[in-house]
C-alpha positions as CSV (number, residue, x, y, z in Angstrom):
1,X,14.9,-52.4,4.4
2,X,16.9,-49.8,5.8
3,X,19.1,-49.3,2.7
4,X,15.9,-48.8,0.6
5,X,14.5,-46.4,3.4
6,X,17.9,-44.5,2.7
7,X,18.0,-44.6,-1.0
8,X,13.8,-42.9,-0.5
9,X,14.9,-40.0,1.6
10,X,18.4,-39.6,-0.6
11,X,15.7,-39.4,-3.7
12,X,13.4,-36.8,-1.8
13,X,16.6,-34.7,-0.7
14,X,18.0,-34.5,-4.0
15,X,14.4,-33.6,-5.2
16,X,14.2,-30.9,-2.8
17,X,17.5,-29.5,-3.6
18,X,17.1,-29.7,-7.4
19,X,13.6,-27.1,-6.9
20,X,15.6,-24.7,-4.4
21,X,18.2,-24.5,-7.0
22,X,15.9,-24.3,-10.1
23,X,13.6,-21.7,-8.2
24,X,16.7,-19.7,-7.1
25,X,18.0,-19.7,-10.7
26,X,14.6,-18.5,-12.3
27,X,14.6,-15.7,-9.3
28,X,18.3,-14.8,-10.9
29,X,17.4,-14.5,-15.1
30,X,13.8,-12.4,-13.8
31,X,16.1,-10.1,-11.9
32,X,18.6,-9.5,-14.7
33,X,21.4,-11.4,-12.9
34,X,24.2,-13.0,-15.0
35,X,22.3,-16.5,-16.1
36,X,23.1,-17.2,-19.9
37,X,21.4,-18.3,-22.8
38,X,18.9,-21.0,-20.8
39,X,18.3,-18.0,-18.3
40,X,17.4,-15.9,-20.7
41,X,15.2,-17.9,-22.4
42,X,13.6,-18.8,-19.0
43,X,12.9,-15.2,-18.0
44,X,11.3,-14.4,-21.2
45,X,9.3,-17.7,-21.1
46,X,8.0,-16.9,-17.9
47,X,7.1,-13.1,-18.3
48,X,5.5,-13.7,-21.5
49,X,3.0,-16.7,-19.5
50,X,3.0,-14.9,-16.3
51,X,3.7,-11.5,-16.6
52,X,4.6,-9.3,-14.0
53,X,3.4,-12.6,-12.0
54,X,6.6,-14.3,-12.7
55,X,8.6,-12.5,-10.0
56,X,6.2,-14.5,-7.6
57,X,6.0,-18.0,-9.4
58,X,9.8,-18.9,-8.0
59,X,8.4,-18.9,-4.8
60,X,6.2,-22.1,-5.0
61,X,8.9,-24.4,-6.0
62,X,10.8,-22.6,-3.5
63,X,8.2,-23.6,-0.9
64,X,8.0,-26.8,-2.7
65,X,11.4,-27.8,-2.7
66,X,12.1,-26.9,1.4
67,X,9.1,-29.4,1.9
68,X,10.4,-32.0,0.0
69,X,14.1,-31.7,1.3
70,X,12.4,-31.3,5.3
71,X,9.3,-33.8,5.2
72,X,10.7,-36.3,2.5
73,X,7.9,-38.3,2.1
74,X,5.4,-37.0,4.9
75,X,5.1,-34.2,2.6
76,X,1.5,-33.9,0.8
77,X,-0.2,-31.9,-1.9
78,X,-3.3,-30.6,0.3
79,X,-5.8,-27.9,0.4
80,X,-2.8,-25.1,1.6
81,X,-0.9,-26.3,-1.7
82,X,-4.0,-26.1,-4.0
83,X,-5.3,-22.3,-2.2
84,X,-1.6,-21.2,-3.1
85,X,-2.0,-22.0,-6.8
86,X,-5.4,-20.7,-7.1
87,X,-4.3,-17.3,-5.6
88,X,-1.1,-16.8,-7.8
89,X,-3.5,-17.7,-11.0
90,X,-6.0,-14.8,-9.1
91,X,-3.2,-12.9,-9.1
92,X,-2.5,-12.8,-13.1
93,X,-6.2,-12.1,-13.8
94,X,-5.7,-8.8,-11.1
95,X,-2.6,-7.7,-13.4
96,X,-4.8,-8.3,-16.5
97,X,-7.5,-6.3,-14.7
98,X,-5.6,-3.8,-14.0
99,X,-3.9,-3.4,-17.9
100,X,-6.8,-4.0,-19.1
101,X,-7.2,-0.5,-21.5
102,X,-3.6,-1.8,-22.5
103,X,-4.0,-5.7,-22.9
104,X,-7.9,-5.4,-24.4
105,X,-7.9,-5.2,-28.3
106,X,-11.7,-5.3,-29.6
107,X,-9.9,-6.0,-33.2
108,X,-8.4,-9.0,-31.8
109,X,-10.3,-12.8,-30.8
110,X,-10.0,-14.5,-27.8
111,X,-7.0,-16.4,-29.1
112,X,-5.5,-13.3,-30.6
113,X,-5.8,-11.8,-27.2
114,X,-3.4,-14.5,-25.4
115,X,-1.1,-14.4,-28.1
116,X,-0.8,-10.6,-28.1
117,X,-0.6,-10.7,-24.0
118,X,2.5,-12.8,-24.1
119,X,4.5,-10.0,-25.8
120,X,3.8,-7.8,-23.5
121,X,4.0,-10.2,-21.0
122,X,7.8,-10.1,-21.8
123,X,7.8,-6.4,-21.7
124,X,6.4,-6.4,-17.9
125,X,2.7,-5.6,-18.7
126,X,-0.2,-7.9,-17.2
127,X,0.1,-11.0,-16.1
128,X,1.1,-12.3,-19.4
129,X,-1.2,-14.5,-21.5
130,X,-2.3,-17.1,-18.2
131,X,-3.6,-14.0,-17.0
132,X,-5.6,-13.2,-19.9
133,X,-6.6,-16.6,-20.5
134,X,-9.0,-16.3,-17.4
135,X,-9.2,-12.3,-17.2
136,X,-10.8,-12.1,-20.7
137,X,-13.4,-14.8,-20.4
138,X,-14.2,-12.6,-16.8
139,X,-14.3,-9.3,-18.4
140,X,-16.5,-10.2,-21.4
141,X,-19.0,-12.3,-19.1
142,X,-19.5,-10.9,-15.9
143,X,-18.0,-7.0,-16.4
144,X,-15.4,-5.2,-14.6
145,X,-17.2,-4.6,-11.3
146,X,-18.2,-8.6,-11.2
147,X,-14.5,-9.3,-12.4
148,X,-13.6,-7.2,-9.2
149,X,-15.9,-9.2,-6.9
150,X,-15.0,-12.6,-8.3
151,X,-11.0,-11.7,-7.8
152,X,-11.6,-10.5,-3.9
153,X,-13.8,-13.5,-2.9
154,X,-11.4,-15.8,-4.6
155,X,-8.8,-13.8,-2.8
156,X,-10.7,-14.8,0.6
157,X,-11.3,-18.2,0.1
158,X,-7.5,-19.0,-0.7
159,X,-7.1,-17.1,2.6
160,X,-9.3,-19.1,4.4
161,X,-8.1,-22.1,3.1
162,X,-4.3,-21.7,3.6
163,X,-5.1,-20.5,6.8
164,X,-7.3,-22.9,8.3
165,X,-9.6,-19.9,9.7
166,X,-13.5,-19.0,9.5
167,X,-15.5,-16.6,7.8
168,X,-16.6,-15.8,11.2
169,X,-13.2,-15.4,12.2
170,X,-12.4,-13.0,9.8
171,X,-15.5,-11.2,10.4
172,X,-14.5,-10.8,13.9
173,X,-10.9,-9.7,13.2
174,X,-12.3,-7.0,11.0
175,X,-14.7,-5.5,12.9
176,X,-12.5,-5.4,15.7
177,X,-10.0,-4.3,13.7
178,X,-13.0,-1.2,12.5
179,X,-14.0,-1.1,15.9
180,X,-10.1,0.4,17.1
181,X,-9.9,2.2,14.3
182,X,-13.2,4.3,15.1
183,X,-12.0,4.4,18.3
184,X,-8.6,5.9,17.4
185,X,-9.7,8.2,15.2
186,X,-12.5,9.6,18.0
187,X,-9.0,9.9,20.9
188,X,-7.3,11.8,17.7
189,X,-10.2,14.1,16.9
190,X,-10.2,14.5,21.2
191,X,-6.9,15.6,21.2
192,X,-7.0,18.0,18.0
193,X,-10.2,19.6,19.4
194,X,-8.3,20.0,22.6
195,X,-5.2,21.5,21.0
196,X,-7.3,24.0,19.2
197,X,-9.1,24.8,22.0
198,X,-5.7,25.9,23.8
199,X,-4.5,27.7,20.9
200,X,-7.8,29.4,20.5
201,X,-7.5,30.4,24.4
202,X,-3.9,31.4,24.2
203,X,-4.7,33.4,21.2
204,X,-8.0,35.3,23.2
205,X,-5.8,35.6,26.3
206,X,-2.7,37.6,24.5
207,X,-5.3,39.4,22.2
208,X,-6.8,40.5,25.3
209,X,-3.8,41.5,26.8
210,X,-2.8,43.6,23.7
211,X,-6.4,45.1,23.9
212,X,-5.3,46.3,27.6
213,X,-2.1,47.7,26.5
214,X,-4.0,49.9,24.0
215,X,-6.1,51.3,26.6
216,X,-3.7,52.1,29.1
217,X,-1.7,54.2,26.1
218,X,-4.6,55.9,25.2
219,X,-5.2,56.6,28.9
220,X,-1.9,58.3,29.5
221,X,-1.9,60.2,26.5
222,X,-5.5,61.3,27.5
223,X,-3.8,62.1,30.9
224,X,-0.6,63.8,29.2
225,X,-2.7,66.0,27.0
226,X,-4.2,68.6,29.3
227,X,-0.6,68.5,31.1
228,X,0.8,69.4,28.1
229,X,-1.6,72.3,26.8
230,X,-1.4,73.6,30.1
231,X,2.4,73.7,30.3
232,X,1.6,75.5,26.8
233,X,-0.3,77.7,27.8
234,X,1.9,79.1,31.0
235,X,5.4,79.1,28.2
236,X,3.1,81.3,25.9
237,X,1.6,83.3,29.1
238,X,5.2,84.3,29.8
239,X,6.5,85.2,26.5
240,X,4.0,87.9,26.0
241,X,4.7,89.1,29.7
242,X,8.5,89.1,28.4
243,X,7.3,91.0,25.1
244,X,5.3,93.7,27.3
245,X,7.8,94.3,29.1
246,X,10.8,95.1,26.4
């Protein structure tokens, strides 16, 4: 019995391992890395069915595999597992979205369409032909801005799923989350106002004191002038007393 119980968690670690290693390798031919024939083939496989998704598709035999290896066979495909899938699959119909001018070809059927996404799937457009398998259908049915709507609310449920929360909860975060914000923005706007108003007041206080300056010039040359026409007139007095006399 024990022996059997061994030989169970020795099949779940070697399953565990054999995803790490297979999700590692697929993060290694996506990133150009040294990986060979199978690599290659692997990377282009992927891009052209996932698109720029592919970079994030290693990641859920990643996850996969550590649960394996960890849990062994307390390990189960729930709701967390299934919201995961359902937002990497949201995620190729965003990239299709979002290429759409590119991807769309009115010549071309539905079909046609996939096809055509998986090439440039493999040139790092879209989210390669999964993408467009759902994105088109979207597009030609419901229109961009219900496309849109349908992509965030999916986007919220697999939230809400993998993370166990409410709508209320969410609701709650975000207004307090709005409710900080408005009150940040209100101590900013305080502190700007205030800044101004000491600039403003610096600025009144040394224009006044320039203001002042002025006067007081204009004062003593006011003062200096009759001074000076008077010490003018006295020199002139005595130069034609000097003339009358020679």
């Amino acid at each position: 019995m024990a022996r059997r119980k061994n030989v169970k968690r020795l099949k779940y670690d070697i399953l565990g391992i054999v995803l790490i290693i297979i999700s590692l390798y697929m993060l290694i031919s996506l990133l150009g890395g040294d990986s060979g024939i199978i690599g290659l083939y692997m990377q282009k496989t992927m891009l052209g069915i996932f698109g720029l998704g592919s970079y994030f598709f290693p990641l859920i035999p990643l996850a996969f595999g550590i649960g394996v290896f960890y849990l062994k066979e307390n390990i189960k495909i729930n709701i967390r597992f299934y919201s995961i899938c359902f937002a990497f699959i949201n995620l190729l119909i965003l990239l299709y979205l979002l290429n759409y001018n590119v991807l769309n070809q009115p010549s071309l059927n539905y079909l046609e369409n996939i096809v055509s996404s998986f090439s440039f799937g493999i040139n790092k457009i879209g989210g390669g032909a999964l993408g467009t398998v759902f994105g088109y259908l979207l597009m030609k049915y419901a229109g961009r801005g219900g496309t849109i709507a349908i992509v965030s609310g999916i986007f919220i449920i697999t939230f809400i799923l993998f993370a166990s929360i409410s709508m209320k909860t969410i609701l709650n975060v975000i207004s307090q989350s709005f409710t900080s914000s408005i009150k940040a923005l209100k101590r900013l706007q305080v502190r700007i106002f205030k800044k101004k108003k000491i600039i403003r007041d610096s600025n009144q206080i040394a224009a006044t004191a320039v203001d002042r300056t002025d006067i007081k010039d204009k004062n003593v040359k006011i003062i200096n002038f009759p001074k000076e026409f008077s010490n003018g007139f006295k020199e002139k007095k005595v130069d034609n007393a000097i003339n009358v006399k020679g």
